[in-house]
N, C-alpha and C positions, 0 to 999 in steps of 0.2 A: 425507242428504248424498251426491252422486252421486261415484262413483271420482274423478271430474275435479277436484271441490271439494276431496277430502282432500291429493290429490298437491299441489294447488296453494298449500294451504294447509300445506302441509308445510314446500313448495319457495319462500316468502315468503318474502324479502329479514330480518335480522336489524330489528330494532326500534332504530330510535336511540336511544340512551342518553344519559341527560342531560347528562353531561362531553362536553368537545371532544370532536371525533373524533380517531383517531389514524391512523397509519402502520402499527402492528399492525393497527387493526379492520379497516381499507382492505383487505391481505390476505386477511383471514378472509374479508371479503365476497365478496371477487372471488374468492377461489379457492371458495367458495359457488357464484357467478355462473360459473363455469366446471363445477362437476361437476350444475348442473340443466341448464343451457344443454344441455349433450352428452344429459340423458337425454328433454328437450325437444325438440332438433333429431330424436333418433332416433327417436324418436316419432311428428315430425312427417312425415319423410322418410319412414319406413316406410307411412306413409299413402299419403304422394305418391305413392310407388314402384309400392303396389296400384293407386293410384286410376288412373296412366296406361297401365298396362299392361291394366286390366279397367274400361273407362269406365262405370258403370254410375251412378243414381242416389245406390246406397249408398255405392260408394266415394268420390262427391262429397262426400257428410255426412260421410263420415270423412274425406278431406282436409281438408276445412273445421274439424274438431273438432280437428286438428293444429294450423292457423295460430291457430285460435283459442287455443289452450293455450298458445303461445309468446308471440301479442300480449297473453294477460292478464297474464302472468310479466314480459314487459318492460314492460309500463303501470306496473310498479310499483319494478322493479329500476331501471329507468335514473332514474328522478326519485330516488329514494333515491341514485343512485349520486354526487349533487351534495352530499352530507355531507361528499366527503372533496374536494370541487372546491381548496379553499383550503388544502391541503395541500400541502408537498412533496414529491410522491410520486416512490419509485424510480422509475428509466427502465420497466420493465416495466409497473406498475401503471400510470403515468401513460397508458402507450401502451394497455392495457387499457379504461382511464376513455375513453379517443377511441374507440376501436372500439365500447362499447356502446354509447358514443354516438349513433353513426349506423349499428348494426346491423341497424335494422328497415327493412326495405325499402318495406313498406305499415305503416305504424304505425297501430292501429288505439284507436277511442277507449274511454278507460278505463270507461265504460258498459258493462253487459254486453251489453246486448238491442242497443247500436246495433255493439257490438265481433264478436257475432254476426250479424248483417245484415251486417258487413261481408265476413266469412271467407266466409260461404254466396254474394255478390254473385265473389269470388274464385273461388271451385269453379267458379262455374255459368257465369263466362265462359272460364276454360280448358275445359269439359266442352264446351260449344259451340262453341268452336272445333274442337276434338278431334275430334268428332261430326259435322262441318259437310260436307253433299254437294249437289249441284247435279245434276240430274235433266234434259237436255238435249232440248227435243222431237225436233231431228233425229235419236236415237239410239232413240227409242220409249219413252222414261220412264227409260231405263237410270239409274240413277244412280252418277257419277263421285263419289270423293275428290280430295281433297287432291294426291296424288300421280298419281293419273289426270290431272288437270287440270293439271297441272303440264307432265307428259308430253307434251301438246298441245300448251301454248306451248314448249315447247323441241325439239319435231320436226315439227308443223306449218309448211307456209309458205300456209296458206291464210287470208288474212286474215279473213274471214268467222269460221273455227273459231278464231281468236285470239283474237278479241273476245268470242266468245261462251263462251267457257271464263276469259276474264279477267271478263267481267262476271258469269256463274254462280256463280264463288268469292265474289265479293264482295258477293252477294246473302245471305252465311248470317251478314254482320255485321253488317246492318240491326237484328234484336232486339238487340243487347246496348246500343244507342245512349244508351236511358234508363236502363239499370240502372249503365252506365259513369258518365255524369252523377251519381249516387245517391254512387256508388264513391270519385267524386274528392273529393264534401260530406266522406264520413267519413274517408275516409284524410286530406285535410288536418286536420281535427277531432284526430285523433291526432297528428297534426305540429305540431301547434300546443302540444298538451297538453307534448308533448319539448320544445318551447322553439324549433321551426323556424317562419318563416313558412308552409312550406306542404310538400310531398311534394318538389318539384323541387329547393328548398334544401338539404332534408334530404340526399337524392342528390349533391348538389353537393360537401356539404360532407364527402361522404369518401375525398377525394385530398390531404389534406394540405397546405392552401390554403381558402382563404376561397373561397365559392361567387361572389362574379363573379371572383376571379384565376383559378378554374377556367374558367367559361366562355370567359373572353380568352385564356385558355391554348389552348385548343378551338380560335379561332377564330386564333390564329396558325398553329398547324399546316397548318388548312385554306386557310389563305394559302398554304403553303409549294409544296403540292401540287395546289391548285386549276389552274395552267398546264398541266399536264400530263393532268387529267383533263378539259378544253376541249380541248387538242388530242386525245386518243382520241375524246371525245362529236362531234367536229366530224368528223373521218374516219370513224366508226360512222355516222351522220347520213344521207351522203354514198352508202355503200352500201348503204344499206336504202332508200334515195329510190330508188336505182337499180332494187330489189328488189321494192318497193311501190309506185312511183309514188307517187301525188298523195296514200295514204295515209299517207305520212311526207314530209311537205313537206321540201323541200332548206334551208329555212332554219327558225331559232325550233326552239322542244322537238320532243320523240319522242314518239310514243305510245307507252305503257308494252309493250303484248303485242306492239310489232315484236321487242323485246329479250331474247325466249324464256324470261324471267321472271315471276314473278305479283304481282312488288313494283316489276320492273325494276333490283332490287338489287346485280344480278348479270348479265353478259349472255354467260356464256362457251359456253352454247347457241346465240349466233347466229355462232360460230366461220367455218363455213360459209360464209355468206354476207359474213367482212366480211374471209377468208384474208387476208394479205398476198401468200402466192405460192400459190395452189391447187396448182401444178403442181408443187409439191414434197412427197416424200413424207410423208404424214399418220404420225403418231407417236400412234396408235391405242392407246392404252392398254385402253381396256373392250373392244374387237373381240380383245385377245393376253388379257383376263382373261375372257372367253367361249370362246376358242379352246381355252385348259389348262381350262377347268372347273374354275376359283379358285372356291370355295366360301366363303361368307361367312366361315366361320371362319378358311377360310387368309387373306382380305383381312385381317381383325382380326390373327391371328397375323402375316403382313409388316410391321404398323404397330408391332406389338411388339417386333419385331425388330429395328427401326431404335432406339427406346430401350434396349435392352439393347445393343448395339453404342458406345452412348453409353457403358455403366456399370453403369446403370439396373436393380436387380433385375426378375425379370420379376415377370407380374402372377400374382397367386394362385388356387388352384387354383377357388375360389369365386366369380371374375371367370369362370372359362368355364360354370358351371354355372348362374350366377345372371343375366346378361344377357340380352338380348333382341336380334339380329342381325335379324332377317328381321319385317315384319307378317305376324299371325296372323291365320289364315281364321276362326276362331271368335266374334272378339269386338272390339269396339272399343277401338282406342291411341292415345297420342300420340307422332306417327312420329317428329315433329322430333327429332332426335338431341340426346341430353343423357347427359352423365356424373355417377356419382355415386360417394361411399364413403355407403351409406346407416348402417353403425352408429356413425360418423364414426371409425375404426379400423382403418384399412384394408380395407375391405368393400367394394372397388372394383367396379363395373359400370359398362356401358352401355346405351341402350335405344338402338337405331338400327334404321332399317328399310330393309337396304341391299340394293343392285342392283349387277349386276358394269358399272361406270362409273367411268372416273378419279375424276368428283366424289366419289363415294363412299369412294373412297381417301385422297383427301385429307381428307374429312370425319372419315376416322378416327383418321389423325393426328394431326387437330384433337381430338378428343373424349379419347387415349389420352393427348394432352396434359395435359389435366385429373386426367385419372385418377394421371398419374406425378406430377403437382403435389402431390397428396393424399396420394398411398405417401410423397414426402420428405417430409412436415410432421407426418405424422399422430403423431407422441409431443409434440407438442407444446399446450399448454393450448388450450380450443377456440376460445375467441375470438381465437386466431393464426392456426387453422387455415383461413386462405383466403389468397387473393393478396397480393401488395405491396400493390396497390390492383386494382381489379375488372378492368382491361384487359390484366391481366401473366396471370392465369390464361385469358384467352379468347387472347393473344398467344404461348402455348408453343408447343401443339400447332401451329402456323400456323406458328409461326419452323421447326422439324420440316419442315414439309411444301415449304419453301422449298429443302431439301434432297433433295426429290425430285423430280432434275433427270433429264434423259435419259441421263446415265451411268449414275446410280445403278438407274435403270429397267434399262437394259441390264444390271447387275450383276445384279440377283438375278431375270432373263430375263422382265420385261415388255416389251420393246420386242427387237424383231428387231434392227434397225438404229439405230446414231444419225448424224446428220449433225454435222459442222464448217461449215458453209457459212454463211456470213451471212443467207442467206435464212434456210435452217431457225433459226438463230438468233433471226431477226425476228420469224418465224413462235411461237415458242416463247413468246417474249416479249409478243406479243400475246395468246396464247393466257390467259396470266397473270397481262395488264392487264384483258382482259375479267373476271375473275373479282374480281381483287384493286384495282385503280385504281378502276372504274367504281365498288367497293363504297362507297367512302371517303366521297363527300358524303350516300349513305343512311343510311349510318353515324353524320352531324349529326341528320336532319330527325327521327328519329324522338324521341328526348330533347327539342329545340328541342320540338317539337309538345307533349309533356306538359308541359315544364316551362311552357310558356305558359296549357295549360290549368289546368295545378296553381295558378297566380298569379293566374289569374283575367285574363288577358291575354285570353284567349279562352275566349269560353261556350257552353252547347251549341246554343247557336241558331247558331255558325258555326265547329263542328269541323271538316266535312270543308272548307267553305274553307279554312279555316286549312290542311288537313295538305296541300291542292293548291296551293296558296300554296307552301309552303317545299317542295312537289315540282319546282316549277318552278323558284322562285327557284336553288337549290341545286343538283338533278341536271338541271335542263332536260328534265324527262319532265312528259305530259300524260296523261290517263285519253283512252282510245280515244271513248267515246259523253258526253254534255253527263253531268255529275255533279248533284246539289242536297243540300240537306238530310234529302232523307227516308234518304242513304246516311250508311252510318257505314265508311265504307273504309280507317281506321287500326285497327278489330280484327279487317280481314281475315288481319293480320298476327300472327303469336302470338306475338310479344313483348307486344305489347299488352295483348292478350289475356290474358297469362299475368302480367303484374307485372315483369317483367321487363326492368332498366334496362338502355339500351341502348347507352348513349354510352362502354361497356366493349369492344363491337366497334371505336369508330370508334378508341380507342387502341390497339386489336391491331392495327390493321389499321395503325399507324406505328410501333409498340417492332417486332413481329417484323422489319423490314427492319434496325433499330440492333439486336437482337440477335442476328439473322444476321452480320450485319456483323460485329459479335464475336467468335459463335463462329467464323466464319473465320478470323477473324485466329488465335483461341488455339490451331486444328487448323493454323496456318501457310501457307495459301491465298495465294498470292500473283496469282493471276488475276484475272480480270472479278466484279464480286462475283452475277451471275446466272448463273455456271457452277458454282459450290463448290456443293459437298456435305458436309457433316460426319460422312456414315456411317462409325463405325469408329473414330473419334477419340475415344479417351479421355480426351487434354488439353480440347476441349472439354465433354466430359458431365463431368470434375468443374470447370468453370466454370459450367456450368448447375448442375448438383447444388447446387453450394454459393449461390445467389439462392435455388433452390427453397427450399433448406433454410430457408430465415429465415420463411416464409411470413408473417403481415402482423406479426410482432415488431417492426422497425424500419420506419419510415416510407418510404414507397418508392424517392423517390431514393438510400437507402441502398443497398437491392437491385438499382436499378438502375446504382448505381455500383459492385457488385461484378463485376457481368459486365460491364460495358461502358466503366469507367471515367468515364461523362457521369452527372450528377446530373440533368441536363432532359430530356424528349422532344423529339428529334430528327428531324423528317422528310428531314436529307438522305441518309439510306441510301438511298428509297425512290426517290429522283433519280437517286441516282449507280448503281442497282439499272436501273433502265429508259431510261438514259440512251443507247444505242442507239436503242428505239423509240422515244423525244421525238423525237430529229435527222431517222427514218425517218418521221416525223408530221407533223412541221414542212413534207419538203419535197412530202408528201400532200397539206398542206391550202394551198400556195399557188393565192393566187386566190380561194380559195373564203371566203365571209362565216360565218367560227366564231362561237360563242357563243348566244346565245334570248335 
């Protein structure tokens, strides 16, 4: 019997016993279900943690031998966990019984040989993406990554190298097309086994609501916000037609690589080209963190600083020695920035691979977000230990970084100068729709697109229609050259790629402006709510501390009624936030035929 069989069989759920269950056993079990859970997860992340840092064959098998150990442990914990369903269980337990519920993100099927086919189909599509380079003939065979390529569409204006650098990346998701197909048979097959109709329900169902009052919940929002992101995409349009000519036609969608993006997710690289006053001074952040020779670690140390300013113990001495700041010339990683506490006890890191670039900064914030998320929760039981619900832990670090306005840049000497003028104003605010608005409807398509194919809405004979379908309908973007089937252009993306649900961005990307909005108010702000800064305020770091603290104990409008006083998700911060550049858009796009 192999190490893996004994742990597991060690670590099996207690044996139902013939009397009712009780309210004592319910306890036992779960506080059971809480001390394997932690030495499962550690286990499992410890894997992860080698496998992205050193991509290699082996360390796929042993990521893979991770997820596998946790999907066998809950194939069997959570269907046991329905013993005590018909109980009245304390608030704690109860709230426990929901979280294993819909804990497994890929549930895999209680078979061994198809629950391993599953985990290994997992590894091998993050390891390929991880891996994934484009070898361009104009360069003589050189071959670009990820981040090369990336490079090109966000400093190129040469449409020729646009296209050829957007279609080069998207050439390394062709293979995973059928093993994806293979992926979605079994991870539903698991979902089914839970008691879900399929993976997308499962996901649904953990925001504390019924999976379609989630989705209509989604889709209010995006009502809320959607005028706003037509009037940017309509003035964007406008100056890139100007820019490109007849390659971005003046009316109907964009092509994806005018928007300096490799998803179009984001377009705050084609800043440039879409200024509102060029002639006002540029507030040059990466040009003043080139100037002083900001070294990765000081970038990390500044984002730090701003949480400790909050309150915030700082981070421990094993966060600077255990992370990863910079890609390594020796060996294959996965760059995309991710935060973790890998012993789940405070063992904070981050893996990023950063460049001296605003985005960079703000990405740290974002990331450092996570990580402070984890320092306040971490004594509490494991299956508490994450977000309110999945969009409060990807929306801290972002609510942070909305506080990194040009005062506070001037404060601790990024920025030379700042202006008061309404332009630079304008200007600022555009700077921060291109990044943050434009994000909002991508933020839908990518969930809309699995959950359709988890349901079986859509089959693999018309994935990539489907995911150019809701690219248009939604952001009004088109792929540069004709698409078909033989492409698979949704795991160019490494959410996809990686299991990783997504519809936890498009809520960050609406709580951070209501909890901005908050903490301003609790640091006393009484300005424009896109001027305040909250560096320094210790009335607001212990209104954030104390939401952090609950981590997912209480249901989340709980949490989010503690900082904010509103029990809903609210998109009008994000109005009354850009409510400048609306009026400035509005009187840009007269005349002109908005919308695709």
């Amino acid at each position: 019997m192999t190490a893996l069989a004994l742990f597991l069989l060690a670590a099996a759920p207690p044996t139902a016993p013939a009397a009712a269950p009780t309210v004592a056993e319910a306890r036992a079990f779960y506080d059971q279900v809480n001390r394997t859970l932690r030495k499962l997860w550690v286990a499992r992340d410890r894997a992860a943690w080698v496998n992205e840092n050193f991509l290699t064959d082996d360390t796929d098998a042993l990521a893979a031998d991770g997820e596998a150990a946790t999907a066998a442990y809950m194939a069997k914990a959570i269907p046991e966990s329905r013993r005590f369903a018909k109980l009245d269980l304390p608030p704690d337990l109860a709230r426990m019984a929901y979280l294993l519920s819909v804990s497994q993100t890929i549930p895999a099927p209680d078979d061994p040989a198809r629950r391993e086919e599953l985990a290994g189909i997992e590894a091998w599509l993050q390891s390929s993406y991880g891996k994934g380079k484009y070898c361009p003939k104009r360069l003589g065979g050189k071959c670009l990554n990820l981040d090369q390529l990336s490079d090109i569409l966000s400093k190129s204006r040469d449409w020729d190298a646009l296209v050829d650098a957007w279609v080069g990346w998207h050439e390394i998701a062709k293979p995973m097309r059928e093993k994806y197909a293979r992926y979605v048979a079994l991870a539903n097959e698991g979902a089914r086994e839970l008691g879900f109709d399929d993976v997308g329900a499962l996901w649904r169902s953990g925001y504390d609501m019924s999976p379609a009052a989630f989705e209509a919940d989604e889709q209010r929002l995006w009502g809320q916000v959607r005028p706003l992101y037509e009037a940017l995409h309509c003035y964007v349009r406008r100056k890139l037609h100007e820019k490109y000519g007849d390659h971005v036609p003046a009316t109907g969608p964009i092509p994806v690589p005018a928007l300096g993006n490799m998803w179009g997710q984001e377009w705050t690289d084609i800043y440039d080209v879409v200024a509102p006053y060029p002639s006002e001074p540029s507030l040059d952040v990466g040009k003043r963190l080139v100037e002083k020779k900001v070294s990765p670690t000081q970038m990390v140390k500044t984002a730090e600083d701003f949480f400790t300013s909050l309150g915030f113990p700082p981070l421990p001495q094993t966060f600077w020695e255990r992370s990863l700041f910079t890609r390594p010339r020796d060996r294959e990683v996965v760059c995309h920035a991710s935060a973790w506490d890998v012993q789940w006890d405070g063992d904070l890191r981050i893996k990023v691979c950063l460049e001296p670039t605003e985005d960079d900064l703000v990405t740290l914030h974002h990331e450092l977000g996570h990580d402070f998320y984890f320092q306040s929760y971490d004594t509490l039981p494991v299956l508490f230990q994450q977000g309110a619900n999945d969009g409060f832990h990807e929306g801290i670090g972002d609510t942070i970084a909305l506080s990194v306005t040009p005062a506070y840049l001037h404060h601790i000497g990024l920025l030379n100068v700042t202006s008061s003028s309404q332009a630079a104003r304008i200007n600022e605010l555009m700077k921060r729709a291109l990044f943050k608005v434009a994000f909002l409807p991508f933020g839908l398509i990518i969930d809309q697109w699995r959950w359709d194919v988890f349901a079986g809405k859509v089959d693999p004979a018309h994935y990539n229609q489907a995911w150019w379908d809701l690219k248009r309908k939604y952001q009004g973007e088109v792929p540069p050259v004709p698409r078909d089937e033989s492409d698979f252009d949704p795991g160019a993306k490494y959410h996809v790629a990686s299991s990783t649900p997504y519809a936890r961005y498009f809520l960050a990307a609406i709580y951070q402006y209501q909890f901005h909005r908050a903490l301003c108010r609790a640091a006393g702000w009484k300005g424009p709510l896109d001027r305040c800064s909250v560096y320094g305020s210790k009335a607001a770091g212990a209104k954030l501390r104390a939401m952090l603290s609950l981590g997912a104990s209480k249901p989340w409008p709980d949490a989010m009624e503690v900082l904010t006083g509103q029990r809903q998700a609210d998109a009008s911060a994000i109005l009354d936030y850009y409510a400048p550049l609306k009026k400035w858009l509005d009187r840009q796009n007269r005349g002109q035929q908005c919308g695709w």
